[in-house]
KEBA-334526 format. One record per residue (C-alpha): x, y, z. Coordinates in steps of 0.02 Angstrom, whole numbers, plus 32768, in hexadecimal, padded with zeros to 4 digits. Layout:
// KEBA-334526
XYZ ...
// end
This chain:
// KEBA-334526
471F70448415 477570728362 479D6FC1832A 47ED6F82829B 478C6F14821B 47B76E6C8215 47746E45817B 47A16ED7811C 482D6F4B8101 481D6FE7815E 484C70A6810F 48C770AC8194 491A70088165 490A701E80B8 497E70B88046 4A1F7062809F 4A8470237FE9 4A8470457F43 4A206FA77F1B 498070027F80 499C70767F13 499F70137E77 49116FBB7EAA 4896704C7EC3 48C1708F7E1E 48706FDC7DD1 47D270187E05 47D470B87D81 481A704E7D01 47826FE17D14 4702706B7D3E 474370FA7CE3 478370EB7C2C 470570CA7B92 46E670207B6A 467C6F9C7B10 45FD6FC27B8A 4560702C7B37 45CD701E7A99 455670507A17 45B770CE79F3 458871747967 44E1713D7970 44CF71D979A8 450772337917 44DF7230785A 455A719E781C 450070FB7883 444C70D378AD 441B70357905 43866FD57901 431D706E7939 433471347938 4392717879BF 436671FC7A2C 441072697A38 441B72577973 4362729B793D 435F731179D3 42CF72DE7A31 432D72B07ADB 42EF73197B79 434F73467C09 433772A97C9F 434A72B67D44 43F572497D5F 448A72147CDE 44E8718E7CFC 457B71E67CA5 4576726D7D2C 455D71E97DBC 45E371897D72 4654720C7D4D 465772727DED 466571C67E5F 471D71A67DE0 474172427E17 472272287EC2 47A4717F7EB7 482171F17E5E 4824727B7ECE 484A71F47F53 48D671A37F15 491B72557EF0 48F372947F9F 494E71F47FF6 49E572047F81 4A0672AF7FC8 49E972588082 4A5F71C58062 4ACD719780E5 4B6671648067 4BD071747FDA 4B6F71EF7F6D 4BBB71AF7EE4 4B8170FA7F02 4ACD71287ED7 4ADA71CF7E59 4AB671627DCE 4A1F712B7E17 49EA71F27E58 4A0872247D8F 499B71807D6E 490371C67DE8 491E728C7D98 490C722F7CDC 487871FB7D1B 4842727B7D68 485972E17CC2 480D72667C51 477B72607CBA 476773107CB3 477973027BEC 46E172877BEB 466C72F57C5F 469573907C06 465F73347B59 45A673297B9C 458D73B27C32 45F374317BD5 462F74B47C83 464B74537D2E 468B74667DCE 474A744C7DD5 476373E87E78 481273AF7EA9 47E3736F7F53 478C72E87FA9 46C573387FDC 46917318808A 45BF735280A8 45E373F380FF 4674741F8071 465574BF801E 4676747D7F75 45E274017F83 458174A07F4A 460874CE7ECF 45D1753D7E3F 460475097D8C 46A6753B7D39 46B075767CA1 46E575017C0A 4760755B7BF0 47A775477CA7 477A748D7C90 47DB74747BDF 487B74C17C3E 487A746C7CD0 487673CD7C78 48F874007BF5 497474387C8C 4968738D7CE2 498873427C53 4A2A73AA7C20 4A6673A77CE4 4A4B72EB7CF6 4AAB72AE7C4A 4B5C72A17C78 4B2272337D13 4AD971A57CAB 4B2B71277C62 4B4D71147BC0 4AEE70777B60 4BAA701F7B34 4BC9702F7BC9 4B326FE07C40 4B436F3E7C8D 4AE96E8A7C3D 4A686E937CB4 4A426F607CC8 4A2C6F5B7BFD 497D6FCD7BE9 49AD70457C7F 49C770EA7C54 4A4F712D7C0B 4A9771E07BCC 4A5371C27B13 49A771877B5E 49BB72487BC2 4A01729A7B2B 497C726C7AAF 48DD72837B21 4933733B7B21 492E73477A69 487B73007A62 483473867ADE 489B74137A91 485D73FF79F0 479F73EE7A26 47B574827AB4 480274DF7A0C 477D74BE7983 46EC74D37A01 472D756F7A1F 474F75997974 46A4758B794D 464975AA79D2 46A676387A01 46A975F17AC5 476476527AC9 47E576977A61 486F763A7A8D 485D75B37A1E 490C75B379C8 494D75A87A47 48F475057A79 491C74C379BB 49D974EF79E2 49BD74687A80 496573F97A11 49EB7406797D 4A8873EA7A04 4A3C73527A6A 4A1072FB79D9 4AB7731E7974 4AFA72F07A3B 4AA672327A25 4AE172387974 4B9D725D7997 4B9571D97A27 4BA7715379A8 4B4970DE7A18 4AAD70D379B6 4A91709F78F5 49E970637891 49B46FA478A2 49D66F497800 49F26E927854 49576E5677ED 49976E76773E 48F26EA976CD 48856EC07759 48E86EFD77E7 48716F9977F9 47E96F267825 484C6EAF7890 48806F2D78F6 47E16F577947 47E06E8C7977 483F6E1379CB 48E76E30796D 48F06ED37985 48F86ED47A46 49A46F157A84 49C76F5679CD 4A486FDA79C5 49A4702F7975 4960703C7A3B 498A70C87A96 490370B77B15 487170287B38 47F96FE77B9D 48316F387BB4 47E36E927BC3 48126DEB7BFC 47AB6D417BE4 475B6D047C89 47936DBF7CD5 47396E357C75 46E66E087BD9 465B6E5C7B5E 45DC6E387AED 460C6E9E7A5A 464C6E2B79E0 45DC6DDF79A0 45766E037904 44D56E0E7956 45186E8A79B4 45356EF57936 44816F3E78DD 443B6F53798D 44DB6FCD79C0 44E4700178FE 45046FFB7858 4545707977D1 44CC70FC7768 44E5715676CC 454471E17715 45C9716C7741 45D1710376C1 45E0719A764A 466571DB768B 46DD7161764B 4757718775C5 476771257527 481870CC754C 484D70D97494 483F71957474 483071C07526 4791723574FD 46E8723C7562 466071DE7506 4612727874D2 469C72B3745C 4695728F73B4 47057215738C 472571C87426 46FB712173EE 466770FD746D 46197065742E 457470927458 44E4703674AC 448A6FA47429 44CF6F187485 44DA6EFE7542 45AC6EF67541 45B16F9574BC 45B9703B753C 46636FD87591 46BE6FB974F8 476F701374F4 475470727589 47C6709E7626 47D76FE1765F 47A2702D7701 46F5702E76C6 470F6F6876A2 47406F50774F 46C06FAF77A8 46286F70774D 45EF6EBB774E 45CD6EC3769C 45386E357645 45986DA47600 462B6DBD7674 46876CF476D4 469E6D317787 46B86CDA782D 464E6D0A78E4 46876CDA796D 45F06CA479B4 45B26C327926 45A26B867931 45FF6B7B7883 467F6C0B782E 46866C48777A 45C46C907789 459C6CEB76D6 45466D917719 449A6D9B76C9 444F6E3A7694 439F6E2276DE 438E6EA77767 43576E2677F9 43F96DA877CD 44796DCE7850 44BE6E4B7863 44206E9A785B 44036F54780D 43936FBF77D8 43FC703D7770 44236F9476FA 44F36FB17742 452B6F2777B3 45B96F527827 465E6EE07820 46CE6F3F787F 46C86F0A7930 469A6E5E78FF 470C6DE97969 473C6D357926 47746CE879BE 47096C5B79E5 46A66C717A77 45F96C877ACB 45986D357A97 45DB6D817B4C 468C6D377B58 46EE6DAE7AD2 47816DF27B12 47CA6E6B7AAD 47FB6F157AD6 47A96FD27AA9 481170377A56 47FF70F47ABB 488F71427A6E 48EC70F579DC 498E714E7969 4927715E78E1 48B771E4794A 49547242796B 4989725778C1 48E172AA7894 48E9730B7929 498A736A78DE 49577359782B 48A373AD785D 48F7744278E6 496A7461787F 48F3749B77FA 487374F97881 490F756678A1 4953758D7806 48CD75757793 494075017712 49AC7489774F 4A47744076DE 4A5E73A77682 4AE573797701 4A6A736D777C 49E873167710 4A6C729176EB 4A8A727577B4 49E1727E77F7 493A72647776 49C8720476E4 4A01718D777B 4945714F779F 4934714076F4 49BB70C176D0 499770587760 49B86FA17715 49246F7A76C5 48D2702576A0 496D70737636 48F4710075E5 49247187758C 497E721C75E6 491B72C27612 4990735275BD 4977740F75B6 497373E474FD 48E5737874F8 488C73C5754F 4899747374EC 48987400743E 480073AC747B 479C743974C9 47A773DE757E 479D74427622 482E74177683 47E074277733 474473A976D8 47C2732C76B8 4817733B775A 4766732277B2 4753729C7738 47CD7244777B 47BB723B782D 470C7209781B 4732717177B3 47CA713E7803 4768713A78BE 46D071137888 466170C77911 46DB70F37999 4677716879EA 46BD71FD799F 4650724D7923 45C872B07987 464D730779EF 469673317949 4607737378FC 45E273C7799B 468974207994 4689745478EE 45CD749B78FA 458E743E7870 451F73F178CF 4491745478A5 44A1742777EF 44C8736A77D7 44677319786A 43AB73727827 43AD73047790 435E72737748 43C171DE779D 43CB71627702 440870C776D7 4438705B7640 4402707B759E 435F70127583 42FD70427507 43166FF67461 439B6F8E74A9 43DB6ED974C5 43A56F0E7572 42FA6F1C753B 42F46E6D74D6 43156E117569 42B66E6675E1 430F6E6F7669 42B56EFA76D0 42816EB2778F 41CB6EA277B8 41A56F6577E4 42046FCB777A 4190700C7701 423670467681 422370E27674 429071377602 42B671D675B2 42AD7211750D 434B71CC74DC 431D71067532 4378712275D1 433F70CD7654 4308715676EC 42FA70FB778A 42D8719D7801 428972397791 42C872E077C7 4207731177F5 424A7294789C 42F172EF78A1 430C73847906 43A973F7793F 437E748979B6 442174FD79B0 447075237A16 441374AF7A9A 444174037A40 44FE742B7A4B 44F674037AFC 44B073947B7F 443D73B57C04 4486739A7CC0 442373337D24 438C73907D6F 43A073377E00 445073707E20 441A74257DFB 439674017E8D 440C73DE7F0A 448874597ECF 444075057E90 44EA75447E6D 44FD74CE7DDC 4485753B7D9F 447175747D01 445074E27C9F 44A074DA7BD9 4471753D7B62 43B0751A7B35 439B748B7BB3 
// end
């Protein structure tokens, strides 16, 4: 009485050609990599706030009993470790579907990557779980065991992807060798700093060498080079609809109008997933001298009038922030060339006084119908990477380097600020690993990247219990025109900076808010998981 289904296709029938395949693996690329969805990304950290305090950033989140990113995460698994297990069963030519085996183990690493992130140790499972399996009960590995096995897929699965020249019109966003080789870098550098300084193993130069060689790998491939198609404002075009399929794009979740669409275009989006604070914006270089604003003689403006604190500064700055005053288009506006108003509740809304403008689409379109893609791993990411490892290992790092890696981001078209030297930095009494940090915070701002990075480099426990503050307000244009929202009060501090979340709200338990708590109800049904993080 085994029949067939008639109206569906059957495991048995199914795993027969290379386009079965093919066609599982569209369900991770839908499921699996980081997109627009839940984008309010680094609210978490110290360089965004949204419309209200976040729980993760002031450190008053508790453990819960489920988390979607473990549900998620272990049923992606669960499809990779299938498509893996039936490429080893297959029936044919081997070599027809070993493209598509290296797609499911990319996967299957990068999934691994994004689990680690939160749970920190996990169970390394390679194999599809049935309910009387012993590894449903699996203890955790360590992180350790975790970073490696994700590095080693990674390095074995390389060579057996495709390079991005070389993919067909309509596989263009698969996977390819520099997608494999730079998700490599991106985990050997973090596996190396957290160890570094958390002292979680001593190995770390060794993970830095990894780091430094995949990136320099990508690099020497020649296939990938900064977006400049947009003149002036490339940097912020990128993130948009021209910079889909840039050679800039090294990996994305992708998005296609009446396929998949999102709603984070538009600019009421942005303030309710977040806008920019102080700590941000002060980070930013004054373009002419190429000095932080707290040097003397770095010819910050200042703060009297609204447009003052962006004047000659790293045109990044300019093309991040929506800055009062500014002509720009919205996609889902009934009219373009909107002047963005200061006033707090004037969309984009904010509460810091920063509105956001990267993300920002200008496609026309209703607020759920944008279509363009998310950036998950882009070149100028892997030129960090080296520029960064590089200086973990040695402790000084060249100008020869500088000038390929940190001095290539910097002359994007459009940016062109002054090189980072040895010399400067000595002349100017810099810190080299400061400005190197600098850097990668600015240039991937609001991608998601900053609380893993101040996770890694245990600073943590310094910059996130602080005053979160704003704009300057006090004795300010701000201040003549009023342009606080109904409930903030405008609080400031002694020198008229707007604080919208005091540090008396602001909390950082170490080493307990360097992690994430597993899911209590997971730890329930498997003791072994047991024991939770640190502090949780």
């Amino acid at each position: 009485m085994d029949l067939v289904p008639k109206d569906s296709i059957s495991d048995l029938n199914y795993w027969k050609t290379p386009k079965d395949f093919k066609m599982a693996l569209n369900t991770l690329y839908n499921n699996a990599l980081q997109g627009f969805s839940g984008y309010n990304t680094d609210i978490d950290s110290d360089i965004a706030y949204a419309l209200g305090a976040n729980e993760i950033s002031n450190g008053t989140w508790i453990a819960t009993d489920d988390d979607v990113n473990w549900k998620n995460g272990f049923e992606n698994l669960r499809q990779a470790n299938l498509i893996i297990q039936k490429a080893a069963d297959y029936a044919g030519n081997k070599s027809e579907i070993e493209v598509y085996e290296a797609e499911a183990r990319f996967f299957r690493a990068y999934i691994y990557w994004r689990l680690m992130l939160r749970f920190n140790d996990l169970p390394v499972i390679t194999k599809i779980l049935d309910v009387k399996g012993p590894e449903l009960y699996a203890k955790r590995d360590s992180r350790a065991v975790v970073e490696d096995f994700i590095l080693n897929e990674l390095e074995a699965i390389k060579d057996k992807l495709p390079l991005k020249k070389n993919l067909a019109a309509e596989d263009v966003g698969r996977i390819t060798n520099g997608a494999a080789l730079a998700l490599k870098a991106r985990v050997a550098l973090f596996a190396g700093t957290w160890a570094k300084y958390h002292g979680t193993r001593t190995d770390f130069n060794q993970l830095f060498d990894q780091a430094i060689s995949a990136s320099q790998d990508v690099i020497d491939s020649h296939e990938y080079s900064l977006f400049g198609g947009k003149g002036a404002e490339s940097y912020r075009y990128l993130f948009i609809e021209a910079g889909d399929d840039s050679p800039e794009d090294i990996l994305s979740s992708r998005y296609y109008i009446d396929i998949r669409t999102h709603n984070a275009s538009s600019h009421f989006a942005w303030g309710f997933s977040g806008t920019p604070t102080k700590q941000l914006a002060d980070m930013y270089l004054c373009k002419s001298t190429g000095l932080p604003i707290s040097k003397p003689g770095s010819g910050f403006a200042g703060y009297q009038k609204m447009g003052d604190e962006f004047k000659d500064r790293d045109p990044r700055m300019l093309q991040t922030f929506l800055i009062p005053g500014t002509i720009y288009n919205n996609f889902e506006q009934t009219g373009n060339n909107i002047v963005c108003a200061p006033q707090f509740s004037t969309r984009p809304e904010t509460r810091t006084g920063y509105k956001l403008w990267k993300f920002m689409g200008e496609k026309k379109g209703t607020d759920t119908q944008a279509d363009f893609d998310y950036h998950i791993i882009r070149y100028a990411e892997v030129l960090l990477i080296l520029a960064e490892a590089t200086f973990e290992k040695n402790g000084t790092i060249d100008n020869s380097t500088l000038n390929k890696t940190i001095n290539e981001v910097r002359n994007r078209e459009g940016v062109k600020m002054p090189p980072l030297t040895n010399e400067f930095v000595t002349a100017n009494g810099l810190d080299m690993l400061t400005e190197i940090r600098r850097e990668r915070t600015i240039e991937l701002a609001f991608e998601g990247f900053r609380r893993d990075d101040i996770r890694r480099w245990k600073i943590a426990e310094t910059v996130l219990p602080k005053d979160m503050k704003g704009i300057k307000y006090k004795g300010t244009e701000y201040e003549s025109l009023n342009v606080l929202n109904n409930g903030n009060p405008g609080l400031v501090d002694v020198d008229g900076f707007l604080i919208v979340e005091p540090m008396a709200n602001r909390h950082f338990v170490n080493p307990k808010h360097y992690f994430y708590s597993l899911p209590l109800k997971q730890m329930n049904l498997n003791p072994n998981l047991k024991p939770n993080n640190p502090g949780w």
